[in-house]
N, C-alpha and C positions, 0 to 999 in steps of 0.2 A: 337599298342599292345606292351608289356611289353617284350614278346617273352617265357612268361612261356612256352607255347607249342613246340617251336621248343627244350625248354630243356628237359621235357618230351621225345620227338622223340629220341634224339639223345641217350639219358643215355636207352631208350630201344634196338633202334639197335645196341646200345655198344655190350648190354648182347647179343645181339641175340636173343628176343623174338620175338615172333609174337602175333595179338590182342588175338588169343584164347587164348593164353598160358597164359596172361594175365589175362582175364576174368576169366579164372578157379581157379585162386589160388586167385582173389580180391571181385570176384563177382561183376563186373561192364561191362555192356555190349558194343560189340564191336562198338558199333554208337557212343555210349557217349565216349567211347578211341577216338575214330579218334576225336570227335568233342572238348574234351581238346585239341591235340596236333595242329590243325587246331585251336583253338580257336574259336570256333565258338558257342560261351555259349548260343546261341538264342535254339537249338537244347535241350536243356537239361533243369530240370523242372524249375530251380529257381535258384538265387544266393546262400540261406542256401545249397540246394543241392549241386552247383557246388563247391565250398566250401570245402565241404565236400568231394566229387570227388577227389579234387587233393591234399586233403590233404594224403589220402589216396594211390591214384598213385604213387606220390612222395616217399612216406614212402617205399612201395613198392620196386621203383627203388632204393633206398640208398639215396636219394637227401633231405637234409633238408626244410620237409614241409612247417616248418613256410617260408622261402624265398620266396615257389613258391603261397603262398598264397599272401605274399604281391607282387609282384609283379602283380597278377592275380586282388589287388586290386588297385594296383598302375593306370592301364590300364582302371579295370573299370568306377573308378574317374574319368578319363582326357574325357571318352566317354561320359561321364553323363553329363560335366561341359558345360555352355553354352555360347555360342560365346559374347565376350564382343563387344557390341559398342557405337559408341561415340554418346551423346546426341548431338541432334540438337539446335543451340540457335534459340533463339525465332527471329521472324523477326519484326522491330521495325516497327509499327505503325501509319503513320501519320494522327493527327486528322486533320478532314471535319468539318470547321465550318460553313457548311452549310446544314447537313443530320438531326440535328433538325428539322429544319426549312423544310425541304420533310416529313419528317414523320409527321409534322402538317398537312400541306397541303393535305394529303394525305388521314389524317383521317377525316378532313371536308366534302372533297369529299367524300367517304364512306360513311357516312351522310347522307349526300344531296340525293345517288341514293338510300337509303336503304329509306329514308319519302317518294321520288318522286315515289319509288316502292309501297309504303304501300298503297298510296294514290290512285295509278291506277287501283289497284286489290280493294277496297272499294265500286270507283265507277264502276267496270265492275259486281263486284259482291254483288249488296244490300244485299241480306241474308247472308253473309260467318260467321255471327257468329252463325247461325242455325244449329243447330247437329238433324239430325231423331232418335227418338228413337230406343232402340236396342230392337229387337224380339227374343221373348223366343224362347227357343232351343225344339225341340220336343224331346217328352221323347223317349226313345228306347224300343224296345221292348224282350219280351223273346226270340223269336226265332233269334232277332239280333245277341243278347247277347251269345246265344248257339250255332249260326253258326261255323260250324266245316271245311267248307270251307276258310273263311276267318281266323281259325286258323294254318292251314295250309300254307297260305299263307305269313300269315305272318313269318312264322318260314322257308319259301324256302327265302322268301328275308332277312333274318335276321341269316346266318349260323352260324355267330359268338357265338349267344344264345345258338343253338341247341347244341354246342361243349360243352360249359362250357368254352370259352376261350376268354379272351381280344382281341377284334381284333383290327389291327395295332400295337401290340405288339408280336414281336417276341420271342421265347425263346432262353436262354442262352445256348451258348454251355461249360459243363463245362470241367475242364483240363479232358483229361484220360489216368490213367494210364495202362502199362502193368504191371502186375501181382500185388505185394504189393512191394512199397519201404517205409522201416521206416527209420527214423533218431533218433537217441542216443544220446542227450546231456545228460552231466555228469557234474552238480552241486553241488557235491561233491565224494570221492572217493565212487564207485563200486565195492563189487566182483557178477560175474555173470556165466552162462551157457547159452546159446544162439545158439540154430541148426536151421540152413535154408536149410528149404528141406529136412530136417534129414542128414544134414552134419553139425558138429560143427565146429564155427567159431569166437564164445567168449567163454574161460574158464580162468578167472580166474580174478585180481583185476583191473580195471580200473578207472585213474588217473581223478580228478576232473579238469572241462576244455575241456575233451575230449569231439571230435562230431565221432561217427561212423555212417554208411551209409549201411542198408543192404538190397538185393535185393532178391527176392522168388518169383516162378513162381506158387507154392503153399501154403506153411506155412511157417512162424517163430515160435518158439517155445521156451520161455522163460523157462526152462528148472527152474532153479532157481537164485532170486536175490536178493542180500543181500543190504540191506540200500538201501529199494525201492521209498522213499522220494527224495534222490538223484538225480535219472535219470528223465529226460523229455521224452515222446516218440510221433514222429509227424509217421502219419501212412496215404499216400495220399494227403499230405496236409495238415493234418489234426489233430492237436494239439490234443491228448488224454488226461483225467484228469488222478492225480500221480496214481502210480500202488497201492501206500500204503503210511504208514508214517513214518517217518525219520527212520532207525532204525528197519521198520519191513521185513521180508522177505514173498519171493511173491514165488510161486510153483506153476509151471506148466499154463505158463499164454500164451495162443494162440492164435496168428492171423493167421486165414487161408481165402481162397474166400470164406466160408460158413458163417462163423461172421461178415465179413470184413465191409458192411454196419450196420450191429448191432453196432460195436463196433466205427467206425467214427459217426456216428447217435445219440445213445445213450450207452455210453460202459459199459459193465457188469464190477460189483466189483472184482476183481481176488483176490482169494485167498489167505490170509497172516498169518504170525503167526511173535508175537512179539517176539523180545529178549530182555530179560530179566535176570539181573544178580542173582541168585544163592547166599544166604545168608550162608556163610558157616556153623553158630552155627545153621541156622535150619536142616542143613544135619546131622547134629551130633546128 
């Protein structure tokens, strides 16, 4: 490891924080704290998220982000990268010039017992080119065909039908999360409003570039967002399309647990209203 984490640890026991004091003012919970400073990113949902985790921490503690990012990427590279080794050369060869000459031999023989075989079974069996004709099938009957016994039956040895399910196919277990975590990429400047939980926690313009990360154990609440083209928002995972277009503002736009699979599934339109420049001689 790079040792991002122990410098996290330390620039927090500087100040004298503890994990809640922490979580309360960043909104990052205290598992995911210990498992930056431990380094232990298996714990935490994904790289964009962790990412985003310490850029945040970081900023927090007073530590220049960008650093602890590269180093967090410095670390994950070297874990990724795969053991080099040395190709084996090849081992030379010597030709037999005699395994022709076995593989003739060999297939003569093959030959020989495959006729001396044909030959044996001709005369043990005069008739073997005789086939009996094939006997029609008897037709079925109605009360076959409507036996409800053998429907039955078929359906206790056959469970997988009766489910509606592929059997020998199990299902997927997919991530899950606790409560809603979004991410905020900022593809160009932002101004915004943003309450989680009904505590605000953006107000105001934010810089193109920017990722922020925010956590809700029941809503976020896009309060309002100016140049809603800008922002990308992943909500579980889950890449939402734009709020709106370059330039237009979005009001009052919510994720809470009552939409939450509405809006990862198929997400409703929120809200917008354009801006629009103001031609002064029509004011006049």
């Amino acid at each position: 490891m790079a040792g991002e984490g122990a410098i996290l640890q330390m620039a927090r026991e500087e100040k004298g924080w503890s994990y809640e004091e922490v979580e309360d003012a960043i909104k990052i919970r205290v598992r995911y704290l210990s498992a930056l400073e431990n380094e232990e990113y298996n714990v935490l949902p994904g790289a964009t998220y962790t990412r985003g985790f310490l850029r945040t921490y970081a900023k927090h503690l007073g530590l220049n982000p960008q650093e602890i990012i590269d180093k967090y990427n410095t670390s994950f590279g070297k874990e990724a990268q795969p053991a080099m080794t040395t190709p084996l050369a090849p081992i030379p060869q010597k030709q037999v010039w005699f395994r022709p000459l076995v593989i003739a031999v060999m297939a003569v023989v093959a030959i020989i017992i495959v006729v001396v075989v044909i030959m044996l079974t001709r005369g043990d069996n005069p008739e073997i080119g005789y086939k009996p004709p094939t006997l029609p099938t008897p037709p079925q009957t109605a009360q076959e065909d409507n036996n409800p016994d053998d429907t039955e039956n078929d359906n206790a040895s056959n469970p997988a039908q009766n489910s509606g399910q592929p059997a020998g196919q199990p299902g997927e277990q997919p991530v899950v999360y606790e409560g809603i975590v979004a991410e905020l990429n900022f593809n160009s400047d932002c101004w915004l409003v943003v309450k989680v939980d009904g505590k605000t926690e953006i107000n105001g313009m934010v810089a193109s570039g920017t990722t922020k990360t925010l956590e809700a154990d029941q809503k976020i609440e896009f309060v309002r967002v100016g140049n809603a083209g800008g922002l990308t928002l992943t909500v579980n995972g889950k890449t939402l399309p734009p709020l709106g277009k370059t330039g237009a503002v979005v009001d009052n736009y919510v994720i809470d647990l009552n939409n939450l699979n509405t809006l990862t599934g198929t997400p409703e339109t929120p809200q917008t209203t354009e801006q629009t420049e103001t031609d002064p001689d029509l004011e006049q």
